[in-house]
Structures are given as structure tokens and as C-alpha cells.
Backbone atoms as SQL, in Angstrom:
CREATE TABLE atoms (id INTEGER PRIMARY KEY, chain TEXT, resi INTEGER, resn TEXT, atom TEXT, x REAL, y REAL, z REAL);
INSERT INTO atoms VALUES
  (1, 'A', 1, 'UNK', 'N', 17.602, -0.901, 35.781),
  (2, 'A', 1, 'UNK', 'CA', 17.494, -1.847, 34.686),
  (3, 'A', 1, 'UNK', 'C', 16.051, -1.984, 34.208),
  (4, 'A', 2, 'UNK', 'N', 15.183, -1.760, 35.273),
  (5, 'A', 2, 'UNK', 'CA', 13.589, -2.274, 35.000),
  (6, 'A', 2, 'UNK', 'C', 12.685, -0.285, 34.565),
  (7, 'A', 3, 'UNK', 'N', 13.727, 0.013, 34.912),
  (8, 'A', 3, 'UNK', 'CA', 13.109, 1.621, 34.085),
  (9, 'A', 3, 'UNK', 'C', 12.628, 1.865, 32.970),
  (10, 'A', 4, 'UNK', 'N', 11.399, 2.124, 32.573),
  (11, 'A', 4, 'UNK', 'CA', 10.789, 2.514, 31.032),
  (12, 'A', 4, 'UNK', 'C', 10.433, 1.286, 30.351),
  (13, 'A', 5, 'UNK', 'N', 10.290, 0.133, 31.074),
  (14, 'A', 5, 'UNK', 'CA', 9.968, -1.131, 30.431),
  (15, 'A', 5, 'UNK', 'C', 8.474, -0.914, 30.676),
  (16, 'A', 6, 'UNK', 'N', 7.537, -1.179, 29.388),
  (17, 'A', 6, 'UNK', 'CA', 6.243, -1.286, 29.305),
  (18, 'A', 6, 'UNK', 'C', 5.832, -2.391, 30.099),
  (19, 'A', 7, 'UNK', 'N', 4.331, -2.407, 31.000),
  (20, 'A', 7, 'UNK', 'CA', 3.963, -3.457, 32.024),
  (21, 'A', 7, 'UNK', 'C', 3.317, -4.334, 30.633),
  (22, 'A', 8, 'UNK', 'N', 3.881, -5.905, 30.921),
  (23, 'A', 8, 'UNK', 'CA', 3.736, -6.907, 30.516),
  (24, 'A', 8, 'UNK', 'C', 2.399, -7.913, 30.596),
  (25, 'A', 9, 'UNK', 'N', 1.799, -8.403, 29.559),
  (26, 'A', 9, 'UNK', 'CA', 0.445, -9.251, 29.581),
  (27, 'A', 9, 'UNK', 'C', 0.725, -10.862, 30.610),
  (28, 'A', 10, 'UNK', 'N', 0.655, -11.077, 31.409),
  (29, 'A', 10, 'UNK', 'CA', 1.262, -11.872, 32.198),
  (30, 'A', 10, 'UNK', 'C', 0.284, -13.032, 31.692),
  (31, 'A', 11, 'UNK', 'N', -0.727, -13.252, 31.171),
  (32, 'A', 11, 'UNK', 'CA', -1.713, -14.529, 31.120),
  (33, 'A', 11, 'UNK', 'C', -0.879, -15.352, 30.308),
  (34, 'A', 12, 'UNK', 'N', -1.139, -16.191, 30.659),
  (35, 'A', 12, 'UNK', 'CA', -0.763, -17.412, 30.299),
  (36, 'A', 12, 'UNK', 'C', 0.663, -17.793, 30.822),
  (37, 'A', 13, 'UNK', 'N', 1.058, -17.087, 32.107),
  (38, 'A', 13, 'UNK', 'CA', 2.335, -17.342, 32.357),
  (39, 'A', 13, 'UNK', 'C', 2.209, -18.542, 33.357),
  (40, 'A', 14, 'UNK', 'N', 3.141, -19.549, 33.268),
  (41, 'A', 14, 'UNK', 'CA', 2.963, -20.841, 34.046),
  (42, 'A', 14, 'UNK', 'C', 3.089, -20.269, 35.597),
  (43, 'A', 15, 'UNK', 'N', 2.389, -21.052, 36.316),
  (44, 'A', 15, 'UNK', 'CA', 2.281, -21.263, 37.614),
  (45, 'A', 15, 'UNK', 'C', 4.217, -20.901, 38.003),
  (46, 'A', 16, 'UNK', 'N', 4.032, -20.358, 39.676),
  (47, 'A', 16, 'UNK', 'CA', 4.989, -20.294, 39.940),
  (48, 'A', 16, 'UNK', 'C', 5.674, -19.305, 39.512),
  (49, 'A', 17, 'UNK', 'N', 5.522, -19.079, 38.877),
  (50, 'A', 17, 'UNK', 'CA', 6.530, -18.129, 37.597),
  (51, 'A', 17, 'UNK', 'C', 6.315, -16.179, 38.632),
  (52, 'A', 18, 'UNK', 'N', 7.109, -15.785, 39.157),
  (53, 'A', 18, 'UNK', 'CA', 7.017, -14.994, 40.058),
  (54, 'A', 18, 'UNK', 'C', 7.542, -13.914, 39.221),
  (55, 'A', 19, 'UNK', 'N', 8.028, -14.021, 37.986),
  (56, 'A', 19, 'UNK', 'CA', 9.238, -12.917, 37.630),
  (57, 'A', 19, 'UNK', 'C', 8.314, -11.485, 37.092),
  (58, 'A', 20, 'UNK', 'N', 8.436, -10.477, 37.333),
  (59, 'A', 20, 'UNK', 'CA', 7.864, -8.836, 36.656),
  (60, 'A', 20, 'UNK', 'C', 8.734, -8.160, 36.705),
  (61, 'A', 21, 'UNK', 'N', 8.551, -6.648, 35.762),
  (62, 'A', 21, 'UNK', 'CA', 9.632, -6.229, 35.592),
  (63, 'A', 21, 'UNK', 'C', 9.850, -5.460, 36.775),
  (64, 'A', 22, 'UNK', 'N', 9.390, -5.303, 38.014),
  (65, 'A', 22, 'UNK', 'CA', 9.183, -4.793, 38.920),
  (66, 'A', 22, 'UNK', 'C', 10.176, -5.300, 40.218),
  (67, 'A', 23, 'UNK', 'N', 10.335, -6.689, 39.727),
  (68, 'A', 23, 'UNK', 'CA', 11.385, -7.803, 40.746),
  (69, 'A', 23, 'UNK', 'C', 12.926, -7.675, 40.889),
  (70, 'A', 24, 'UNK', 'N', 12.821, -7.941, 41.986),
  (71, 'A', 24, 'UNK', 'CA', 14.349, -7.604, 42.421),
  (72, 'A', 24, 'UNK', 'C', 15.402, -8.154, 41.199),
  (73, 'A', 25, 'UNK', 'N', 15.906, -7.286, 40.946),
  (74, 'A', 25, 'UNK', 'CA', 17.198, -8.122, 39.435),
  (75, 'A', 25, 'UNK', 'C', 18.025, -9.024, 39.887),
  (76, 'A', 26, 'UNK', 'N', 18.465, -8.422, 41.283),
  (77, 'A', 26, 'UNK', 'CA', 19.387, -9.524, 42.053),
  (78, 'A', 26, 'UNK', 'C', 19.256, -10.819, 42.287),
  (79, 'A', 27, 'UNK', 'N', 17.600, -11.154, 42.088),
  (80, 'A', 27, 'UNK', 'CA', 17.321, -12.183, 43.186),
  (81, 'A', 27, 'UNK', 'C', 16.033, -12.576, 41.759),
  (82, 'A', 28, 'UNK', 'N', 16.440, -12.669, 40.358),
  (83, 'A', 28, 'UNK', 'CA', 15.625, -13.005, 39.067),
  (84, 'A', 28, 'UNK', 'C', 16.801, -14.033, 39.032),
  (85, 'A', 29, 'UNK', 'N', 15.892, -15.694, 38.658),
  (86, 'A', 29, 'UNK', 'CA', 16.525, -16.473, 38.030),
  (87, 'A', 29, 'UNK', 'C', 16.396, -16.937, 36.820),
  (88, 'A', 30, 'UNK', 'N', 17.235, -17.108, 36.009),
  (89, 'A', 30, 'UNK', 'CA', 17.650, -17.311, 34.463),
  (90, 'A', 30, 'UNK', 'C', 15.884, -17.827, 33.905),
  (91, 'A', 31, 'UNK', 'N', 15.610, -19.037, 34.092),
  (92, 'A', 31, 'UNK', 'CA', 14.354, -19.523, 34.021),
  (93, 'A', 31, 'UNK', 'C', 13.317, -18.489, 34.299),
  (94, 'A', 32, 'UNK', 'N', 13.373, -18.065, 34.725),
  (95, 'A', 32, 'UNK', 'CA', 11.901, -16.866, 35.122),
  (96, 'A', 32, 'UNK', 'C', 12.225, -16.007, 33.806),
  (97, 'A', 33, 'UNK', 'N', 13.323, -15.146, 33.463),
  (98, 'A', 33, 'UNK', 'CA', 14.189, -14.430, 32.898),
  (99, 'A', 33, 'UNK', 'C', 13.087, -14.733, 31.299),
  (100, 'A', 34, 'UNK', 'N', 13.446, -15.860, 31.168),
  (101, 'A', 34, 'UNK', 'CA', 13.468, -16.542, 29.630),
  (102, 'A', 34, 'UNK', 'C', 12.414, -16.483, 29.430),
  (103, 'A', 35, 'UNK', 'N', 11.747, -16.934, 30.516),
  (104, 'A', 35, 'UNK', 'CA', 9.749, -17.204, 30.464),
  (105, 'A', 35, 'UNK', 'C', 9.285, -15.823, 29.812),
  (106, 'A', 36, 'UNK', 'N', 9.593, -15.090, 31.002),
  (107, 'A', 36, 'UNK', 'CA', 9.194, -13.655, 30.667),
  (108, 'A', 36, 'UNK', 'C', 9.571, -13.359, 29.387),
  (109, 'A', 37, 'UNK', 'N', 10.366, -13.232, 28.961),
  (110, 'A', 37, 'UNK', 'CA', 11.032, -12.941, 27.336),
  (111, 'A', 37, 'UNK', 'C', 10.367, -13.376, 26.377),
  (112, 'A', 38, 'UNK', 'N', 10.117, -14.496, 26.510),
  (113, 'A', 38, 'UNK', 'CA', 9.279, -15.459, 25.320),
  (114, 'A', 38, 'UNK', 'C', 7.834, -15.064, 25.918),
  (115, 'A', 39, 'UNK', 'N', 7.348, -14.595, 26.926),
  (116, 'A', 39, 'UNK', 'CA', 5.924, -14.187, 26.767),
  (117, 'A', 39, 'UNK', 'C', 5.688, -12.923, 26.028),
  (118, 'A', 40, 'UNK', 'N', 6.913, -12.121, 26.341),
  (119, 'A', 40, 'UNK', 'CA', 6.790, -10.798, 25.692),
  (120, 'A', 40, 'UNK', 'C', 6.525, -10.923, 23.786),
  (121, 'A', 41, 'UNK', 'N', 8.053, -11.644, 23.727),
  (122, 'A', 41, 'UNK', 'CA', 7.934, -12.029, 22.203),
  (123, 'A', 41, 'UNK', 'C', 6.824, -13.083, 21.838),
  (124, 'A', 42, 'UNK', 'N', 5.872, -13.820, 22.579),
  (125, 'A', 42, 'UNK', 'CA', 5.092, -13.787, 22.112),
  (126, 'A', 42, 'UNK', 'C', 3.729, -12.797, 21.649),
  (127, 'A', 43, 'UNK', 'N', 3.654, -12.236, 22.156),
  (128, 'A', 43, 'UNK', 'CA', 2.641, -10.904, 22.267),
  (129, 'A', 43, 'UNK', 'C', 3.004, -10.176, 21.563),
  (130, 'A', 44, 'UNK', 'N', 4.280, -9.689, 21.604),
  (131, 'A', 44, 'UNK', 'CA', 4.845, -8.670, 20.183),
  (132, 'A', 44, 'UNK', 'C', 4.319, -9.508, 19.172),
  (133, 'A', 45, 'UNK', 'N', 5.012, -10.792, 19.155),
  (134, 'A', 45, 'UNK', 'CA', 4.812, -10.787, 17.588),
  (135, 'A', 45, 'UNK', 'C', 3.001, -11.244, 17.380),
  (136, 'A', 46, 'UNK', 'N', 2.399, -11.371, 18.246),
  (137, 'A', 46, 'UNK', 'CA', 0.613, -11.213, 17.730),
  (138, 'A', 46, 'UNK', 'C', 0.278, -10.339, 17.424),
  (139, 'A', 47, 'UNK', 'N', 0.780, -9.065, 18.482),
  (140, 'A', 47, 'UNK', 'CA', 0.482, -7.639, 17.689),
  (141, 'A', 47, 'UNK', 'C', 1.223, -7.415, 16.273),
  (142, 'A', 48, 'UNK', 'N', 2.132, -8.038, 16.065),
  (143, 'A', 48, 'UNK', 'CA', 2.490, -7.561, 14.978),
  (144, 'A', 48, 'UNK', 'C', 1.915, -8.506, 13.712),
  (145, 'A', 49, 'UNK', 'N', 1.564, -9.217, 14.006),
  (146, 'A', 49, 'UNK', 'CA', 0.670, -10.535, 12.724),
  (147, 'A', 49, 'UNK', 'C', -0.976, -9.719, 12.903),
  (148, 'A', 50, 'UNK', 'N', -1.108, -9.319, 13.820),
  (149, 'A', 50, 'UNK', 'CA', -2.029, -8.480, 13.887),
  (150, 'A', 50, 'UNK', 'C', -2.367, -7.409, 12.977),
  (151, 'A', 51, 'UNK', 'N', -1.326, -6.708, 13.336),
  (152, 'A', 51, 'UNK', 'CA', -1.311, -5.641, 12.765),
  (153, 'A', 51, 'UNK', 'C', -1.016, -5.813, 11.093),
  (154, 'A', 52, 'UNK', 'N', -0.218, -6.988, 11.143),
  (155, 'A', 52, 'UNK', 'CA', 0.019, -7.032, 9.294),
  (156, 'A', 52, 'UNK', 'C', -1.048, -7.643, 8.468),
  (157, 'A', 53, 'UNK', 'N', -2.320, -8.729, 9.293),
  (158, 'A', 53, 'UNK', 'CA', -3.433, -8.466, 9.024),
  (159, 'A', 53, 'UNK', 'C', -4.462, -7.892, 8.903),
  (160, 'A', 54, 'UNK', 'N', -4.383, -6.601, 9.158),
  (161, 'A', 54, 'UNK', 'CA', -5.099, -5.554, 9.282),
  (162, 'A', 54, 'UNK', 'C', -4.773, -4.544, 7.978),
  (163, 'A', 55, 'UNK', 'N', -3.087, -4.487, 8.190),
  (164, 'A', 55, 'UNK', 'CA', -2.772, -3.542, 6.941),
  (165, 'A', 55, 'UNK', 'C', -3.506, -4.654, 5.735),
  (166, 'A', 56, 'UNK', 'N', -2.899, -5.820, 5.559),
  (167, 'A', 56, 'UNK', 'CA', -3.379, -6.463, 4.419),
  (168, 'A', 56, 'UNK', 'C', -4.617, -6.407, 3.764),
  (169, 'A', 57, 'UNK', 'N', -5.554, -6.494, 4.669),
  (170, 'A', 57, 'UNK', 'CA', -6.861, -6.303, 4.587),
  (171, 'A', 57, 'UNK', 'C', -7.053, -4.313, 4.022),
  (172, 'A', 58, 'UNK', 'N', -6.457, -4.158, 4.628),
  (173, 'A', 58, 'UNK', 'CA', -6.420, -2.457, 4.216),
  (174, 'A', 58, 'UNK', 'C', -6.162, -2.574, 2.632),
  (175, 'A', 59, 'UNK', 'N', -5.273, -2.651, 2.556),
  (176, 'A', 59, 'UNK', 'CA', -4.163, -2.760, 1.399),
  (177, 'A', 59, 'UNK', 'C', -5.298, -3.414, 0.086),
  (178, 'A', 60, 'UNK', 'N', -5.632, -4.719, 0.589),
  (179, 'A', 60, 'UNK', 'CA', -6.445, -5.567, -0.651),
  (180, 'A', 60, 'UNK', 'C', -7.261, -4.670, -0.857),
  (181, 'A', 61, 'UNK', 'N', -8.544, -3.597, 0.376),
  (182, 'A', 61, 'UNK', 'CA', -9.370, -3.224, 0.032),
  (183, 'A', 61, 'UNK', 'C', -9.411, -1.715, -0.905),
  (184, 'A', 62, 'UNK', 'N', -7.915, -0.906, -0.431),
  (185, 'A', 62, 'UNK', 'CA', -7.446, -0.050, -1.322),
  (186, 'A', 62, 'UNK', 'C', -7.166, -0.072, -2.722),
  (187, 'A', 63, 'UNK', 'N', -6.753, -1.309, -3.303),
  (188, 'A', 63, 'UNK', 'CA', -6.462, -1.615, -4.030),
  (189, 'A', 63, 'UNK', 'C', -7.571, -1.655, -5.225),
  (190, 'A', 64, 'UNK', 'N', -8.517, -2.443, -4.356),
  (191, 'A', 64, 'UNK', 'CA', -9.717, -3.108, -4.950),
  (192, 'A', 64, 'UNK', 'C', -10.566, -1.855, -5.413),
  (193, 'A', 65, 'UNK', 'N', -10.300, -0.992, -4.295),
  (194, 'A', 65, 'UNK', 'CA', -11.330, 0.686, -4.635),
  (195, 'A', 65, 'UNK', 'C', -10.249, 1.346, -5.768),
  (196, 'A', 66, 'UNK', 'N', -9.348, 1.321, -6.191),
  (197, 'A', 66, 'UNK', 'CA', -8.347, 1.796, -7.262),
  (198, 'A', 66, 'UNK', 'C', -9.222, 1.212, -8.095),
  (199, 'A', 67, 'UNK', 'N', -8.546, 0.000, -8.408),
  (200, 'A', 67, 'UNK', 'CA', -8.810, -1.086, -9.538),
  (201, 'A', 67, 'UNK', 'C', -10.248, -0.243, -10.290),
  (202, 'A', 68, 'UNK', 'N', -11.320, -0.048, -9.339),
  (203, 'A', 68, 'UNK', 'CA', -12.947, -0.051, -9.536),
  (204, 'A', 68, 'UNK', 'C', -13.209, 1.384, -9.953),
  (205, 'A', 69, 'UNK', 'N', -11.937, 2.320, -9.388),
  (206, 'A', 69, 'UNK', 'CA', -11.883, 3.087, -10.149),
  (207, 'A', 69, 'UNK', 'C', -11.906, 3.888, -11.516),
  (208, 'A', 70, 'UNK', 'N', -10.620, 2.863, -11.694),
  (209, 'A', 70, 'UNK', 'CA', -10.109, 2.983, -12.863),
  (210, 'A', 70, 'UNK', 'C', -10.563, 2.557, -13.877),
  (211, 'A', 71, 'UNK', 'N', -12.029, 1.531, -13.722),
  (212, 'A', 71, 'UNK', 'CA', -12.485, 0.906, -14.764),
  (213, 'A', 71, 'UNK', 'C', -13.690, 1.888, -14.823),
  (214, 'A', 72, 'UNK', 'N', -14.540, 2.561, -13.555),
  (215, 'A', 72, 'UNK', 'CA', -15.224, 3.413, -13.827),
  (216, 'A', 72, 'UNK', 'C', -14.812, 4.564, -14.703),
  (217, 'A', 73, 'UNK', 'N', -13.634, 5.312, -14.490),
  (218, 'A', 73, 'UNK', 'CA', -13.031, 6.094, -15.520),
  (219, 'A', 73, 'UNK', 'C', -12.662, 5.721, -17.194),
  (220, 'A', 74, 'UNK', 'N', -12.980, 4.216, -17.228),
  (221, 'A', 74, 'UNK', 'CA', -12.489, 4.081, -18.567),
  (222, 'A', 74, 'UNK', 'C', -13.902, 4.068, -19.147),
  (223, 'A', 75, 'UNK', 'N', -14.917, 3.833, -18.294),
  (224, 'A', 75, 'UNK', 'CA', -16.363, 3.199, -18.995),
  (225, 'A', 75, 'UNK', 'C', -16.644, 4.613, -19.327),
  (226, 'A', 76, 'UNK', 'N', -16.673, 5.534, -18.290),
  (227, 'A', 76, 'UNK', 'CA', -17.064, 7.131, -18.491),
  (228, 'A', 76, 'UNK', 'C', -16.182, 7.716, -19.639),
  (229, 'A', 77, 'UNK', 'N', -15.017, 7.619, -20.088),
  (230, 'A', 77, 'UNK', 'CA', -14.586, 7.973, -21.353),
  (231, 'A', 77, 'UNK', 'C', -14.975, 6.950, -22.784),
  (232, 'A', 78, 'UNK', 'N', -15.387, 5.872, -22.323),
  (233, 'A', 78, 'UNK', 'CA', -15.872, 5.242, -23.788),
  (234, 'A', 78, 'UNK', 'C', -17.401, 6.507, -23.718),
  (235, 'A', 79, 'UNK', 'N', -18.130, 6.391, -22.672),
  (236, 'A', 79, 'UNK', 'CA', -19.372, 6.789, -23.119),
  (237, 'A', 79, 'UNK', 'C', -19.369, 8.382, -23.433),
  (238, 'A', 80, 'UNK', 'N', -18.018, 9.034, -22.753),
  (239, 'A', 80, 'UNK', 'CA', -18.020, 10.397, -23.522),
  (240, 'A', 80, 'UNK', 'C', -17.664, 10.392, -24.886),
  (241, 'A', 81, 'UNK', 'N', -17.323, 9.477, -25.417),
  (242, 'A', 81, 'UNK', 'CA', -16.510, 9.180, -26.812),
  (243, 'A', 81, 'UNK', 'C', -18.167, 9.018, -27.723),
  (244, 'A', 82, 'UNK', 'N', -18.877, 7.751, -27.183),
  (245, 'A', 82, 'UNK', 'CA', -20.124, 7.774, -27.824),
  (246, 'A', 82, 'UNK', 'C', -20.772, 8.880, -27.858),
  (247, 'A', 83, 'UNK', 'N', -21.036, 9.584, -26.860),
  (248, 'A', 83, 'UNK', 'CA', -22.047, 10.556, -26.432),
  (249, 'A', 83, 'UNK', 'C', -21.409, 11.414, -27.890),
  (250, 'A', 84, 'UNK', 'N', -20.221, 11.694, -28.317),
  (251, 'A', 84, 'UNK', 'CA', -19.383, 12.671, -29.032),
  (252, 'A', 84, 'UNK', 'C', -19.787, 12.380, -30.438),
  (253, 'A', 85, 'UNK', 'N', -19.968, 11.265, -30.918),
  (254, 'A', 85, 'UNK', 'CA', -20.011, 10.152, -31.743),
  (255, 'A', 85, 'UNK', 'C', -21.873, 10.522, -32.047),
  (256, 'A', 86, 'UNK', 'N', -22.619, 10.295, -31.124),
  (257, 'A', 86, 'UNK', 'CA', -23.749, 10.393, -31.523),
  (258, 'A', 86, 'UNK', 'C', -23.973, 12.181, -31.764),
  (259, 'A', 87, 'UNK', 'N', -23.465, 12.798, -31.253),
  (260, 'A', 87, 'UNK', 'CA', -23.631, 14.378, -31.201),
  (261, 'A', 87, 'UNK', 'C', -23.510, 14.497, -33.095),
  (262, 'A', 88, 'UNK', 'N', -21.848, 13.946, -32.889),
  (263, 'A', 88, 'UNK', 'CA', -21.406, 14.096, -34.437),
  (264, 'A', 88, 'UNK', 'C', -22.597, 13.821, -35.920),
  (265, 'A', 89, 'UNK', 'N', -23.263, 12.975, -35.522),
  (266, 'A', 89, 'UNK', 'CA', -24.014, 11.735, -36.519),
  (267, 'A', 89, 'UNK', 'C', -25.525, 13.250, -36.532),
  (268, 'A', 90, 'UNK', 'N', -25.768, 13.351, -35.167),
  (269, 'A', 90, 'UNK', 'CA', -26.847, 14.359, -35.285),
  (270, 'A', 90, 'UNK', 'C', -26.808, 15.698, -36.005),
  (271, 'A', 91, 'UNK', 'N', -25.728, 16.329, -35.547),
  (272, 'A', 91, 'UNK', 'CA', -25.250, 17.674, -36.031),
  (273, 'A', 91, 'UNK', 'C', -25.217, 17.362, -38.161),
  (274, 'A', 92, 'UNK', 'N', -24.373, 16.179, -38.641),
  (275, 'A', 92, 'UNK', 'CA', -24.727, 15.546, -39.715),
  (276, 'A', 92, 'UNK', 'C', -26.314, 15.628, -40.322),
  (277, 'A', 93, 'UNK', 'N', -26.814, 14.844, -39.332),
  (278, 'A', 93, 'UNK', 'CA', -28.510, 14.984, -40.137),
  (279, 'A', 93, 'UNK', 'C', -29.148, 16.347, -39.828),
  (280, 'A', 94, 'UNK', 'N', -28.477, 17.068, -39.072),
  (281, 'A', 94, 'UNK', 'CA', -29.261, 18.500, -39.251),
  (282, 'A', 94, 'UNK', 'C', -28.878, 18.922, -40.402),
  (283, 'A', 95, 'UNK', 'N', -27.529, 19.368, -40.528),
  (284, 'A', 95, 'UNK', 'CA', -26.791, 19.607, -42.001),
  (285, 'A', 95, 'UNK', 'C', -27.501, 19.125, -42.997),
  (286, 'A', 96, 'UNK', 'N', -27.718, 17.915, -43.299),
  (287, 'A', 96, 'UNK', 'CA', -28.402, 17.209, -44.289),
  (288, 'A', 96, 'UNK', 'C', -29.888, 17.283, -45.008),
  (289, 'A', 97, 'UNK', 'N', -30.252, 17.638, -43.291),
  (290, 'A', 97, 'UNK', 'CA', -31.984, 18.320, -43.784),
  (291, 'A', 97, 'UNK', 'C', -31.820, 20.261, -44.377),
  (292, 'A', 98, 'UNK', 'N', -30.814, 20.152, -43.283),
  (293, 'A', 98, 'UNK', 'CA', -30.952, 21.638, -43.704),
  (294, 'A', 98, 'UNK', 'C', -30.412, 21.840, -45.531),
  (295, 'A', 99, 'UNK', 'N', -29.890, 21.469, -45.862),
  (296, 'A', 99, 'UNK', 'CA', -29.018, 21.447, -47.173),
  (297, 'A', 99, 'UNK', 'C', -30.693, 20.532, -48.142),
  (298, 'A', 100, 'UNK', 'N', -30.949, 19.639, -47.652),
  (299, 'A', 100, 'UNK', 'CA', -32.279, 19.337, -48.320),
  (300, 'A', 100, 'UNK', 'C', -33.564, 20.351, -48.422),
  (301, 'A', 101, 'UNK', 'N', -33.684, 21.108, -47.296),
  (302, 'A', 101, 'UNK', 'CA', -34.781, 22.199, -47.681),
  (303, 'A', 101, 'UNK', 'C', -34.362, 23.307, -48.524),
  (304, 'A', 102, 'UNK', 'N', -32.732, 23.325, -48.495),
  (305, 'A', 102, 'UNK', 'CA', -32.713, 24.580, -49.026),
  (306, 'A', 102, 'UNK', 'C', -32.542, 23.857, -50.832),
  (307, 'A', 103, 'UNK', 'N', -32.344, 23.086, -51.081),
  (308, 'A', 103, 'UNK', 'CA', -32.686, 22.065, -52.489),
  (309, 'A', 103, 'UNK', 'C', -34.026, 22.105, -52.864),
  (310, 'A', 104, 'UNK', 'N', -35.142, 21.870, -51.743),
  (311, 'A', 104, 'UNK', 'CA', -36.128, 22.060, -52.159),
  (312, 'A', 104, 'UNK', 'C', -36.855, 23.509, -52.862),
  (313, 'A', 105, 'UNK', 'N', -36.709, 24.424, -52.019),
  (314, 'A', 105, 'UNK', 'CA', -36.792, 25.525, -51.669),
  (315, 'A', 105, 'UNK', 'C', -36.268, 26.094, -53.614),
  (316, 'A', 106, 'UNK', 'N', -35.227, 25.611, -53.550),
  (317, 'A', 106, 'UNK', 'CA', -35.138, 26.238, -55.114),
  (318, 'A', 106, 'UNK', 'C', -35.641, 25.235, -56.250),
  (319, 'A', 107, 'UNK', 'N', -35.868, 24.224, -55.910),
  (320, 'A', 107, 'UNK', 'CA', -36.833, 23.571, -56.757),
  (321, 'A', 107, 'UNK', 'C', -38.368, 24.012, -57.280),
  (322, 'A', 108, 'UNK', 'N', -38.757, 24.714, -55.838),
  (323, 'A', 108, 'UNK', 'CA', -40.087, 25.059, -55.957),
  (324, 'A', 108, 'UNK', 'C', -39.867, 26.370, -56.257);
């Protein structure tokens, strides 16, 4: 019965309290039984509030590195948009001078 049962955090078990999973089954009374049970399920469930504070914390901070992402990617496409924008405006005033010298050019 006590085969493959993981050894148990015994602290905080009240005085007296003799029961392990190691103890005769025959000779375990109901009260010891229960103690033990509820120490276990207490400990499970810390590891497991544990553990779901941990993912959470994971989780918020994943999230948060997305989020920071995604706004870095939007800032980097506005400024490729400008960068495109000012290219455009330049390539314009070259055109413009160039088309002005050659105005001049037959003026003179």
C-alpha cells in the first residue's frame, strides 16, 4: 500500500502524531491517517500556489516584453515611413535644381 509514495514534509506535524508512509497499515489510526493527508494537501497545494505564482509572474513579464515589442515595431515603421517621406521631398529638390540649371543654362 505504502509503495511509490513520495517521502512526506513532516514539519509542522503535531506532537505525537507517529504516522509515515513507512508505518505499519495495520496498526495506522484513522486520526494519524487524516493528519497526514491534510499535511500532504497542504504542501501540494503551496507548491502549487507556488508554482501559479511564478507562472503569473512569467506570464505578466512575457506579455509585457510582447506588448514593448510591438510598439517598438510600430515606432520603427512610422520612422521608415518618414525616413521614405524625407528621401521623397529630397530626390524632389534634386529634380528641381536639376531642371533649374538646365533653365538656366539655356537662358544664358
Amino acid at each position: 500500500m505504502t509503495e511509490g509514495m513520495a517521502p512526506v514534509n513532516q514539519e509542522g506535524s503535531p506532537p505525537g502524531s507517529a504516522f509515515s508512509p513507512q508505518s505499519d497499515p495495520d496498526r495506522v489510526n484513522f486520526r494519524e491517517l487524516m493528519i497526514f493527508v491534510d499535511l500532504n494537501q497542504r504542501e501540494m497545494r503551496k507548491g502549487y500556489e507556488k508554482l501559479k505564482r511564478d507562472f503569473d509572474a512569467e506570464h505578466s513579464e512575457r506579455v509585457e516584453k510582447e506588448r514593448n515589442a510591438r510598439l517598438l515595431a510600430q515606432r520603427c515603421l512610422r520612422a521608415e515611413s518618414e525616413c521614405q517621406k524625407l528621401r521623397n521631398v529630397e530626390n524632389e529638390r534634386q529634380e528641381a535644381r536639376e531642371e533649374a540649371d538646365k533653365q538656366k543654362t539655356i537662358i544664358d
